[in-house]
C-alpha positions, -999 to 999 in steps of 0.1 A, spaced: -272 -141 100 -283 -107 94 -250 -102 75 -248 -130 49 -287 -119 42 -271 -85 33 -243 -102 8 -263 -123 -5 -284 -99 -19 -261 -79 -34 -248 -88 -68 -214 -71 -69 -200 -54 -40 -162 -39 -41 -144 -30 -8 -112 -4 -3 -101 -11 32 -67 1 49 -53 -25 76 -42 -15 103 -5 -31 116 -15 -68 128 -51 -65 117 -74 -92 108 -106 -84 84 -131 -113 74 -158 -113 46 -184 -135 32 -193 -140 -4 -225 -163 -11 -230 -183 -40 -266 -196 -47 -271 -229 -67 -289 -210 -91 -259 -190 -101 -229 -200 -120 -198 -182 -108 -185 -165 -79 -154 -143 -92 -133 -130 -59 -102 -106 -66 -83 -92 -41 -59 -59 -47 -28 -45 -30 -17 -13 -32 8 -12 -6 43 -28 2 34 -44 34 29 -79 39 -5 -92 38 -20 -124 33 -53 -139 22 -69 -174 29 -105 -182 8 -120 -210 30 -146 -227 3 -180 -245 16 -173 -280 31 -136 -268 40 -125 -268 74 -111 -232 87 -80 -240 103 -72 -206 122 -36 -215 122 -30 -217 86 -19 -180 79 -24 -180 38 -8 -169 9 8 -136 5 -10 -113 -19 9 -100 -41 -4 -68 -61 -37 -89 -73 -54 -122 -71 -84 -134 -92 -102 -163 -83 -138 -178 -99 -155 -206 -83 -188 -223 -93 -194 -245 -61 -228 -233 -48 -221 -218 -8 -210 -194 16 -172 -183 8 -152 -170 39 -122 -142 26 -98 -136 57 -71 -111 54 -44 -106 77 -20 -73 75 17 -86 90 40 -55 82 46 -28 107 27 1 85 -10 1 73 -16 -15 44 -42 -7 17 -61 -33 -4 -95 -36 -22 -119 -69 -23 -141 -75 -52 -169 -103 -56 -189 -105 -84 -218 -130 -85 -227 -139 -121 -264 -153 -120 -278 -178 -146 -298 -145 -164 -266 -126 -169 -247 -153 -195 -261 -134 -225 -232 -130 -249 -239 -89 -253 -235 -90 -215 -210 -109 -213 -186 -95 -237 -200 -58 -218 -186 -76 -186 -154 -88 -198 -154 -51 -216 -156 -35 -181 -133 -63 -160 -101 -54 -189 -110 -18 -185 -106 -21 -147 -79 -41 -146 -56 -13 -166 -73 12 -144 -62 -4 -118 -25 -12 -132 -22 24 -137 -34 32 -100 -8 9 -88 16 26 -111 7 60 -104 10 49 -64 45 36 -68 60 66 -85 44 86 -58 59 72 -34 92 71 -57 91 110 -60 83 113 -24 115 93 -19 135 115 -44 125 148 -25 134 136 9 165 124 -7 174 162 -22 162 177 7 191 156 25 218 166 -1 209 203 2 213 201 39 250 187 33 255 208 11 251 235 38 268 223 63 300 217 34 297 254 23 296 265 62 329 240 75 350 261 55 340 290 60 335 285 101 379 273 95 383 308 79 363 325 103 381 311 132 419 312 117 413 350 112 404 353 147 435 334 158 454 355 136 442 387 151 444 376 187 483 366 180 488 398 169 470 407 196 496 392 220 528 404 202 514 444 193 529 466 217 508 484 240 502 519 239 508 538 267 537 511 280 573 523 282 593 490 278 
C-alpha cells in the first residue's frame, strides 16, 4: 500500500530498467479523479523480445495473456480515474533494455503556456530519444563490422601462411632427396 502511496504522489516518474532473460517487472501508475490524463510510454532499446500488458481499473488481470510485443516505443493516454498495472515480460535469451514513462497531467497544469512548454519538451524527447536508438543501433553495427574485420584479417593470415608452410615444406623435401641420392663422403662405392 506503501507503494502506490509513493506513485501517487509523484507527478512524472521515468524508469530505465535492463531485464534480465525471462524476467517479469510490474509497475503502478495512479490516476486521481481530479486529474485529466494519465500518459504511459514505454521504450526499447534492445532487439530482444519483450512484451507489455496495461491492465486498466475495472479490468480483470488474466496472468496468462502474455501482451503485445513492444516494439521500439509505445505511447498511451488514458483519462479513466484509477490505479493502472504496467507488466513487462523480457522473452529473448539476452537482457534487454527499456525505459517506462508516466506522466500525470493534473487539472492545474492545462494552461495553454504549459501546455504548449509540455508538448515542447515531449517532441524534444522523442527526437532525443530517436537519436539514442539511432546512435545504439549503429553501435552495435560497428561493433559488428570490427568483429567481422577482425575475422577477415585472421584468414587473411592463415592464406598468407598455407603457402608459404607448402614452400617451406617442398624445400625440405627437396633437400632431404638430395639428401638420399648425394654420395657420401668417406664411402668407397
Amino acid at each position: 500500500m506503501l507503494f502506490l502511496c509513493v506513485i501517487s504522489l509523484a507527478m512524472c516518474s521515468r524508469i530505465q530498467k535492463i531485464l534480465r532473460p525471462g524476467a517479469k517487472e510490474i509497475y503502478w501508475a495512479v490516476l486521481d479523479s481530479k486529474d485529466v490524463e494519465l500518459t504511459i510510454q514505454l521504450n526499447q532499446y534492445s532487439e530482444m523480445p519483450v512484451y507489455y500488458k496495461i491492465v486498466k481499473p475495472g479490468e480483470m488481470d488474466e496472468d496468462s495473456e502474455v501482451g503485445e510485443e513492444l516494439v521500439e516505443s509505445v505511447d498511451s493516454r488514458y483519462t479513466t480515474p484509477g490505479a493502472y498495472k504496467i507488466e513487462v515480460y523480457n522473452d529473448g535469451a539476452e537482457k534487454a533494455s527499456i525505459s517506462i514513462y508516466t506522466d500525470v497531467m493534473s487539472s492545474g497544469d492545462v494552461d495553454n503556456d504549459n501546455l504548449a512548454i509540455k508538448n515542447l519538451f515531449l517532441d524534444l524527447e522523442a527526437k532525443l530519444m530517436s537519436l539514442y536508438r539511432t546512435n545504439t543501433r549503429l553501435k552495435t553495427i560497428q561493433e559488428n563490422n570490427i568483429a567481422e574485420a577482425k575475422r577477415i584479417r585472421n584468414g587473411l593470415y592463415i592464406m598468407f601462411a598455407i603457402p608459404i608452410m607448402y614452400v617451406i615444406i617442398g624445400l625440405a623435401k627437396l633437400h632431404t632427396t638430395k639428401a638420399m641420392f648425394a654420395p657420401k663422403k668417406g664411402s668407397r662405392i
